[in-house]
LOLOGU-862506 format. One line per 5 residues: number of its first residue (from 1); for each residue x, z, y of N, C-alpha, C. Coordinates in pm, whole numbers, plus 50000, padded with zeros to 5 digits. Layout:
N
NUM = X/Z/Y/X/Z/Y/X/Z/Y  ... $
end
This chain:
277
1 = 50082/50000/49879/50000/50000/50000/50086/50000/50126  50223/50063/50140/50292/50067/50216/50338/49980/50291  50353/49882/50201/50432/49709/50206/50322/49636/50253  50225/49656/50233/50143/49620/50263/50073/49595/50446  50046/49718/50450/50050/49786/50624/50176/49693/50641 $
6 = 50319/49732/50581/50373/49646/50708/50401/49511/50727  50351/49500/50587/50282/49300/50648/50231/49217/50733  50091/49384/50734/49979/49365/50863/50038/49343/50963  50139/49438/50956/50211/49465/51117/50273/49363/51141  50368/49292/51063/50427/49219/51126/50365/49118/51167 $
11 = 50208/49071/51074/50144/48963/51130/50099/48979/51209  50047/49106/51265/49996/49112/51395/50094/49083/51502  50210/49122/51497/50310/49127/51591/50336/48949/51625  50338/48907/51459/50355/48794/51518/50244/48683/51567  50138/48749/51578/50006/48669/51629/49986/48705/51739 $
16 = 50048/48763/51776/50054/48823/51959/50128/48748/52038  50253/48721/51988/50341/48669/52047/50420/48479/52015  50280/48423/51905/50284/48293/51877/50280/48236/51967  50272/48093/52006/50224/48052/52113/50073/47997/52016  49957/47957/52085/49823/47960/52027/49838/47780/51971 $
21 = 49763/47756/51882/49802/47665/51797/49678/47573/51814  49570/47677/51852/49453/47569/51881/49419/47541/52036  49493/47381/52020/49473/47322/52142/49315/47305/52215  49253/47325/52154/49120/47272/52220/49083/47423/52291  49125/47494/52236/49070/47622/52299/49021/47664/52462 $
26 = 49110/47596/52553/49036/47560/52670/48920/47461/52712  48913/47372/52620/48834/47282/52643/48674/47302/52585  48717/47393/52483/48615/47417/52421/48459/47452/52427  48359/47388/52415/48212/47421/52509/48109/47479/52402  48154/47471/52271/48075/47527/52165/48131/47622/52048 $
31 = 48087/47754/52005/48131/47773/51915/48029/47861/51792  48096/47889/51675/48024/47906/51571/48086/48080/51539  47984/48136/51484/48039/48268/51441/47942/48258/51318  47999/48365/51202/48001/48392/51065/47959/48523/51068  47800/48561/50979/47806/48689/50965/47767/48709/50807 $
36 = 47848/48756/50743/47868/48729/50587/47881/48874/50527  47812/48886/50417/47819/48996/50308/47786/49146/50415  47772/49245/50324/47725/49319/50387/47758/49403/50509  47640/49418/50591/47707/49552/50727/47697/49642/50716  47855/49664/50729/47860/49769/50715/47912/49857/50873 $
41 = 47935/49832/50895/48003/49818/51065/47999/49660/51146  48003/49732/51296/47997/49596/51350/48108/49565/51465  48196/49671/51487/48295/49664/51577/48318/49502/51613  48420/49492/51511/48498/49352/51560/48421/49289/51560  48307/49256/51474/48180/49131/51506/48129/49101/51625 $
46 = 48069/49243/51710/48085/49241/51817/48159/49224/51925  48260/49198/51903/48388/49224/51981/48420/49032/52034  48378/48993/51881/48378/48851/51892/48277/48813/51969  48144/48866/51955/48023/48812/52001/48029/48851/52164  48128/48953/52213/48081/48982/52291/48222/48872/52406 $
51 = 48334/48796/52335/48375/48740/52392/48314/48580/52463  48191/48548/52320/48160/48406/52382/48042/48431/52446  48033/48563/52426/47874/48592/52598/47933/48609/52701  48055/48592/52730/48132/48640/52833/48225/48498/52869  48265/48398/52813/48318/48307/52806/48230/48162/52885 $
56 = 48275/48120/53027/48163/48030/53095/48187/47938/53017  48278/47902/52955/48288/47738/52882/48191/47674/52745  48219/47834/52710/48085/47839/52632/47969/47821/52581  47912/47688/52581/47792/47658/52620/47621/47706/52505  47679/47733/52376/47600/47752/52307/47654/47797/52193 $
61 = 47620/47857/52103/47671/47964/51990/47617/47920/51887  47668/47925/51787/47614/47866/51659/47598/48019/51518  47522/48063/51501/47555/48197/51426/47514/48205/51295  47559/48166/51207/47593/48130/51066/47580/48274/50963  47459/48332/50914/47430/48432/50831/47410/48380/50667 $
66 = 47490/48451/50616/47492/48434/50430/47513/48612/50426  47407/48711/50448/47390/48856/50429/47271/48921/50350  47292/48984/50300/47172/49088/50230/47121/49204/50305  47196/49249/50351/47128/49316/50523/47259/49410/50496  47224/49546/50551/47350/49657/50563/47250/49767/50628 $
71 = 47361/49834/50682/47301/49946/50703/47216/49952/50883  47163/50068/50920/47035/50019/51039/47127/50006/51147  47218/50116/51262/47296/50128/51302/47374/49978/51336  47470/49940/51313/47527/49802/51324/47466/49679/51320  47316/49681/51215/47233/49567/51246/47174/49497/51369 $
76 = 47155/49668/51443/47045/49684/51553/47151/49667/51684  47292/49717/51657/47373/49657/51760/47390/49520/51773  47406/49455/51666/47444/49319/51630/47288/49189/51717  47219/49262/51693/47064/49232/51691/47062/49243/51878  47096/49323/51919/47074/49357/52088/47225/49255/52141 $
81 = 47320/49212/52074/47406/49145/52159/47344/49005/52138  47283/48946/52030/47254/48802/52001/47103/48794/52160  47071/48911/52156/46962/48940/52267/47023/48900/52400  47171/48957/52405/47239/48919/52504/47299/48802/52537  47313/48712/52456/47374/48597/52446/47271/48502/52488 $
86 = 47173/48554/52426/46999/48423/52438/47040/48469/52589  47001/48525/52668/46983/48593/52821/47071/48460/52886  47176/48400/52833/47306/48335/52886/47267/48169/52869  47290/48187/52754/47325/48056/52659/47244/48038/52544  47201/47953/52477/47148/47915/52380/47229/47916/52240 $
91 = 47199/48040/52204/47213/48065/52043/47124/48074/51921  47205/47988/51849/47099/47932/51748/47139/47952/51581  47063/48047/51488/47104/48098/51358/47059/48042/51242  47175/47967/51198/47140/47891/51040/47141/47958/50911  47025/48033/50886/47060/48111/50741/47091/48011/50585 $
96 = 47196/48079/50622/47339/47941/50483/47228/47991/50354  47239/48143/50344/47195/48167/50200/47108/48299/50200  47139/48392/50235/47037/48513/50250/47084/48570/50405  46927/48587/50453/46891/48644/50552/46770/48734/50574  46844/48817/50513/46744/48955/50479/46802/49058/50534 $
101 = 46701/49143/50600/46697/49325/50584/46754/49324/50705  46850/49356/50722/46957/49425/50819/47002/49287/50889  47057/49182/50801/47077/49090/50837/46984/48961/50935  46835/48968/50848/46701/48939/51002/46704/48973/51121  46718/49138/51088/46724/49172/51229/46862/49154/51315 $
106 = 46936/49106/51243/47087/49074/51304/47076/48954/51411  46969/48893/51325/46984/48713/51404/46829/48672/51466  46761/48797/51443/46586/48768/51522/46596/48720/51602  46686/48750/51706/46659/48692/51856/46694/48589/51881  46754/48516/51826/46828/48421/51836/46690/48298/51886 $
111 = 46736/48194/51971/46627/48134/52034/46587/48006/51908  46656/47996/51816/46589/47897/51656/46661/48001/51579  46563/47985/51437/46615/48018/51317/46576/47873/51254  46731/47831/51189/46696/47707/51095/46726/47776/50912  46650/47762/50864/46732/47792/50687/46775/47676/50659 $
116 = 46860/47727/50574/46909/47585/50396/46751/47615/50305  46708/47516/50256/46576/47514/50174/46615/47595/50065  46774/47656/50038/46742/47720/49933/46793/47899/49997  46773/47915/50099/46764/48010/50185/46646/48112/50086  46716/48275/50139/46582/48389/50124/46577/48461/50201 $
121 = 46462/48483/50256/46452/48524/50396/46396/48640/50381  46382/48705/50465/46318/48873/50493/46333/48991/50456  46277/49017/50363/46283/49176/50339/46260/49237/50440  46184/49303/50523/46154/49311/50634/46087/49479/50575  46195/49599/50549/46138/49717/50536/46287/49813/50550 $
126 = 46275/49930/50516/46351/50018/50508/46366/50099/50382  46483/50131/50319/46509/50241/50176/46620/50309/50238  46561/50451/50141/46640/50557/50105/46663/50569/50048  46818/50583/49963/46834/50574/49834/46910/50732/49841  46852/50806/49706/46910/50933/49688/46920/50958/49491 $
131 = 47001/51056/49445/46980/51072/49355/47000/51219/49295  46949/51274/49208/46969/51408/49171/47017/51454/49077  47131/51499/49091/47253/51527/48980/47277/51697/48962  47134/51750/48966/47129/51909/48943/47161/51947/48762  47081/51853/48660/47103/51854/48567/47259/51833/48512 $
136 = 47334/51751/48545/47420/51718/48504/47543/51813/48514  47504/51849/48669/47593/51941/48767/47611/52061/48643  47491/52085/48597/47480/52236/48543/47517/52218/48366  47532/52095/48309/47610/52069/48172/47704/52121/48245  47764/52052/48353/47929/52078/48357/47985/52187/48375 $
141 = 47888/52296/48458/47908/52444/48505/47915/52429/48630  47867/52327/48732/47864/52307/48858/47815/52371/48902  47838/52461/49003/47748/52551/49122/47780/52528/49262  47659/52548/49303/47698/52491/49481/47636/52604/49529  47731/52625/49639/47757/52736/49752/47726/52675/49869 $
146 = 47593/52704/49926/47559/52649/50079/47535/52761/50180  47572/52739/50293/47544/52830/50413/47460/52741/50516  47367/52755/50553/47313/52660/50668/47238/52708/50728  47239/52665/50886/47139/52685/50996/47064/52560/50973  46892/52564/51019/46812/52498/51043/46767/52446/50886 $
151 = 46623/52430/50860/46564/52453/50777/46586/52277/50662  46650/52150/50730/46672/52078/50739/46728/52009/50695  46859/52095/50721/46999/52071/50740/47031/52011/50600  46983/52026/50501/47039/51985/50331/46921/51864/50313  46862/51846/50368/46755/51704/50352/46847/51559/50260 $
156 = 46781/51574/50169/46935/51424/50138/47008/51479/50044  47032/51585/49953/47140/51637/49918/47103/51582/49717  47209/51600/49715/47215/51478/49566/47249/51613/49461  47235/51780/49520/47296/51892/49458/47122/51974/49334  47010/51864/49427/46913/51946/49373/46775/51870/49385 $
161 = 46667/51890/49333/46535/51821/49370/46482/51840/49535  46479/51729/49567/46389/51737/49764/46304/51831/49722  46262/51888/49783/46166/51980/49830/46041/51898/49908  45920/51942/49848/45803/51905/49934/45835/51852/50120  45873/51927/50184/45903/52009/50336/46011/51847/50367 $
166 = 46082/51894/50271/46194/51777/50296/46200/51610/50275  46087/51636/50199/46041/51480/50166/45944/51443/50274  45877/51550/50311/45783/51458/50457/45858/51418/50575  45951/51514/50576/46065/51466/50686/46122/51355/50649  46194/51326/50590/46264/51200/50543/46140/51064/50512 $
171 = 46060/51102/50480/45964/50983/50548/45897/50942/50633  45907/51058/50724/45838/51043/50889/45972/50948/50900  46080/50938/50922/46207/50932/50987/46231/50768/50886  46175/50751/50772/46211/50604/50714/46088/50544/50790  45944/50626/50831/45866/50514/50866/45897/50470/51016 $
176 = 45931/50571/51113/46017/50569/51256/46050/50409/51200  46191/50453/51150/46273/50318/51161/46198/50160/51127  46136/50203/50999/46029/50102/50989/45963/50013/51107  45863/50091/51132/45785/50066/51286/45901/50004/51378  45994/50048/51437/46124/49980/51504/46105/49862/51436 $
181 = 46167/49808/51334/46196/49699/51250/46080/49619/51280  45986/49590/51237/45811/49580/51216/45828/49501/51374  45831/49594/51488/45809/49570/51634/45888/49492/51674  45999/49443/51633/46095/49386/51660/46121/49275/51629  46100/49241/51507/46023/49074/51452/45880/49012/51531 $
186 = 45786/49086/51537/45656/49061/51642/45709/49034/51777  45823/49140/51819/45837/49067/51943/45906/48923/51989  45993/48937/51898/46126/48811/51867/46044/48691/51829  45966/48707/51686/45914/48624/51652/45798/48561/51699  45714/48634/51800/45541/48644/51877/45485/48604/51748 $
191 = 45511/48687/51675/45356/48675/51568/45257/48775/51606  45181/48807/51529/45058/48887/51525/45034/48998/51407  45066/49116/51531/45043/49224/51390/44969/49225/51336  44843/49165/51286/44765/49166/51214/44812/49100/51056  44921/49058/51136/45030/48963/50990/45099/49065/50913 $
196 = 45106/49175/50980/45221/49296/50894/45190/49271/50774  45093/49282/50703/45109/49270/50554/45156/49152/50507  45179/49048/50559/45200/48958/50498/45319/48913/50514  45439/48950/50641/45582/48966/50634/45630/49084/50608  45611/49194/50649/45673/49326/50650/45679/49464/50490 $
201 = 45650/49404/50390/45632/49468/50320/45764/49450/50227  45828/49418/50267/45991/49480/50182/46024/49319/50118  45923/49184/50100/45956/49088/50051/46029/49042/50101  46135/48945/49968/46195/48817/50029/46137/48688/50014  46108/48600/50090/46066/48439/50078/46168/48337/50060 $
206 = 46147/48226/50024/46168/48142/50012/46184/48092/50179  46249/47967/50198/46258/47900/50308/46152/47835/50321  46065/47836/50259/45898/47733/50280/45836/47811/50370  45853/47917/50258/45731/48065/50250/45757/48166/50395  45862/48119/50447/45915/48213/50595/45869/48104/50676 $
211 = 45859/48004/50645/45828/47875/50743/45698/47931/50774  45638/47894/50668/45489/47947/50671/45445/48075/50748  45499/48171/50745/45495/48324/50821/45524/48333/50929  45668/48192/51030/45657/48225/51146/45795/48259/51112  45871/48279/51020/45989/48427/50992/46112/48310/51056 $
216 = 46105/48186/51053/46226/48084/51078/46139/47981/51127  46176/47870/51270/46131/47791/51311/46150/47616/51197  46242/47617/51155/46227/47497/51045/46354/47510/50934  46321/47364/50860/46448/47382/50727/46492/47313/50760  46657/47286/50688/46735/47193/50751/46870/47210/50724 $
221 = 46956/47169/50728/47112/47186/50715/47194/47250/50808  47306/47264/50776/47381/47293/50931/47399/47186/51011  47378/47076/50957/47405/46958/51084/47272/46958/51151  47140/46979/51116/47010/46985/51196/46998/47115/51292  47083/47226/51243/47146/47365/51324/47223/47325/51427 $
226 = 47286/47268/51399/47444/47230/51527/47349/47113/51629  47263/47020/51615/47177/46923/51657/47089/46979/51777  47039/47121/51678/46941/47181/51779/46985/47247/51905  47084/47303/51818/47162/47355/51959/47275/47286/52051  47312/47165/52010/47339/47086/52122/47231/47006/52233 $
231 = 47108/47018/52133/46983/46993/52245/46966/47117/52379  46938/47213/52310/46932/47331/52377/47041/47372/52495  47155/47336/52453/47273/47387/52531/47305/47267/52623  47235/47105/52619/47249/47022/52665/47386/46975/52671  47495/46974/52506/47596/46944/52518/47587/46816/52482 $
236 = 47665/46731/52546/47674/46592/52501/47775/46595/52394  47944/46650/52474/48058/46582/52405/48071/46742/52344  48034/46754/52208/48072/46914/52192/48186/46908/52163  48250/46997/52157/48433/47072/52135/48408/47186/52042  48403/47224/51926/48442/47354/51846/48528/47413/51898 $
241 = 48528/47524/51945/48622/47645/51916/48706/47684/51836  48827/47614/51798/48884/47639/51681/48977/47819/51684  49008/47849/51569/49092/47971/51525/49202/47892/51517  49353/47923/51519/49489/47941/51492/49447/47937/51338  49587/47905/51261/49560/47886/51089/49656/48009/51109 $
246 = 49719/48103/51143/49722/48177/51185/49654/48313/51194  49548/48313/51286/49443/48412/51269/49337/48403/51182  49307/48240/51109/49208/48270/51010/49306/48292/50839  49402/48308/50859/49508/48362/50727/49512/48493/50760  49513/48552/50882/49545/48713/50883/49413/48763/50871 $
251 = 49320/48713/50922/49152/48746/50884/49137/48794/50734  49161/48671/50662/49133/48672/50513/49179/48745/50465  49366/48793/50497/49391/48892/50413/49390/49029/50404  49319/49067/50626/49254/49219/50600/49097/49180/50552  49043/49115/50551/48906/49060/50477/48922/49127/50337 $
256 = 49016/49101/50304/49032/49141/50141/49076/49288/50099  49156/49320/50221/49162/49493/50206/49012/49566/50220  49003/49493/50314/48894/49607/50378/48790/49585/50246  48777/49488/50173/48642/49466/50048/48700/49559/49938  48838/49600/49951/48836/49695/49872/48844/49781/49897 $
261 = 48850/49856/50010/48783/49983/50092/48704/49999/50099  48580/49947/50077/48460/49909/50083/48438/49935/49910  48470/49911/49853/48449/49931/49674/48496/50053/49701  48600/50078/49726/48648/50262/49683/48528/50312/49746  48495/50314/49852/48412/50363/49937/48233/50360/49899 $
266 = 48205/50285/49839/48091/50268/49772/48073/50337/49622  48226/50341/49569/48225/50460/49462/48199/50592/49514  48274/50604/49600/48317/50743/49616/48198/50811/49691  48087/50766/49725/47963/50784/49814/47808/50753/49673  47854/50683/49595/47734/50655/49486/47659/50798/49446 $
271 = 47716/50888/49445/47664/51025/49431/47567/51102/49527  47590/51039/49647/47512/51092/49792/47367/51037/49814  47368/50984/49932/47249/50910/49958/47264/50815/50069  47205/50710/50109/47250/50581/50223/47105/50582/50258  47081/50551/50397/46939/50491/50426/46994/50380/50520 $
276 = 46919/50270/50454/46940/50123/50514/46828/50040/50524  46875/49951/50557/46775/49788/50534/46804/49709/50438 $
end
């Protein structure tokens, strides 16, 4: 792992001080961003998103989702900057392959949703996932020692059965988020709550079947994606935004750490509880 880090380092060091490799980069009037596999955080995503809302050359954004959703937190950030970008410029989201949960609400605002026909769209609810390992705990001779203020405070705990008290809480607080979610497609999308049952109940669709609901404006490829939004952005001569081969090689290979930080990390938490989309 050691050798590793200082790999990072040196590639960083030396991606600082390259000279930049992609010539078009000034010229550039369009670009594309990637939001792939699960969220789990949104720092740098944002960080990106928040450079081409900020960038005048910029003319229109292309935002490319292949996600199963993630967790609420980072969705809902991700979800309020694409809000910010529409405000600017015309951004427009091609769901490659799944665009569900966390990930919908990532790209709602976006002023088109186009799918791939073999796109799945929605899931449009909230879970808590918990589990109870009191039995097991007590084969092994496990005992747990708690001290706590507020009646609350252990809500979630994977040491024992919820409690009546504790289960109404934790579902006032999944339907909260719910309702958020729910309100937030109606507004993005101007459908009609009278539709809730018929998007919002935890399904995924098909790219027909979201057509049909309102959930995505049409089907189509990424070239009918990139089309729309050169209509929209009124680009004639578009320019991509290219990456350095460079920064998309140093991408990939903390891409690949971090997925296994992300596995340790998904072990080492399987015992607890997550509430997501």
């Amino acid at each position: 792992m050691k050798y590793f880090k200082a790999l990072v380092f040196l590639l960083i060091v030396f991606l600082i001080f390259m000279p930049s490799s992609s010539g078009n980069s000034s010229l550039a009037n369009v670009a594309r961003i990637d939001l792939k596999g699960m969220i789990i955080q949104s720092d740098s995503f944002l960080e990106e998103l928040s450079k081409l809302e900020n960038n005048p050359n910029i003319k229109g954004v292309l935002l490319v989702i292949d996600s199963p959703g993630g967790t609420i937190p980072p969705s809902v950030e991700i979800s309020e900057a694409v809000k910010r970008i529409r405000s600017k410029k015309p951004i427009v989201v091609y769901a490659q392959g799944s665009m569900a949960s966390g990930s919908y609400l990532a790209g709602v605002w976006a002023d088109r949703i186009i799918a791939n026909k073999g796109a799945l769209v929605g899931s449009i609810g909230v879970i808590l996932n918990g589990v109870d390992v009191s039995e097991l705990a007590e084969k092994l001779g496990i005992k747990t020692q708690i001290l706590k203020a507020g009646i609350y405070k252990e809500a979630g705990t994977f040491m024992r059965p919820w409690n009546k008290q504790e289960e109404e809480m934790l579902k006032g607080l999944i339907k909260e988020q719910y309702e958020m979610f729910v309100s937030e497609v109606v507004a993005a999308r101007n459908l009609e709550i009278t539709k809730e049952g018929d998007f919002a109940q935890g399904r995924v669709f098909s790219a027909s079947n979201a057509l049909k609901l309102g959930l995505v404006d049409s089907i189509g490829s990424i070239y009918e994606a990139q089309k729309i939004l050169f209509e929209l952005g009124k680009i004639q001569n578009p320019i991509w935004l290219q990456k350095s081969e460079m920064e998309m090689y140093l991408e990939k290979i903390i891409g690949e750490n971090i997925a296994l930080g992300i596995q340790e990390g998904i072990y080492n938490i399987s015992l607890g509880w997550l509430k997501g989309y």
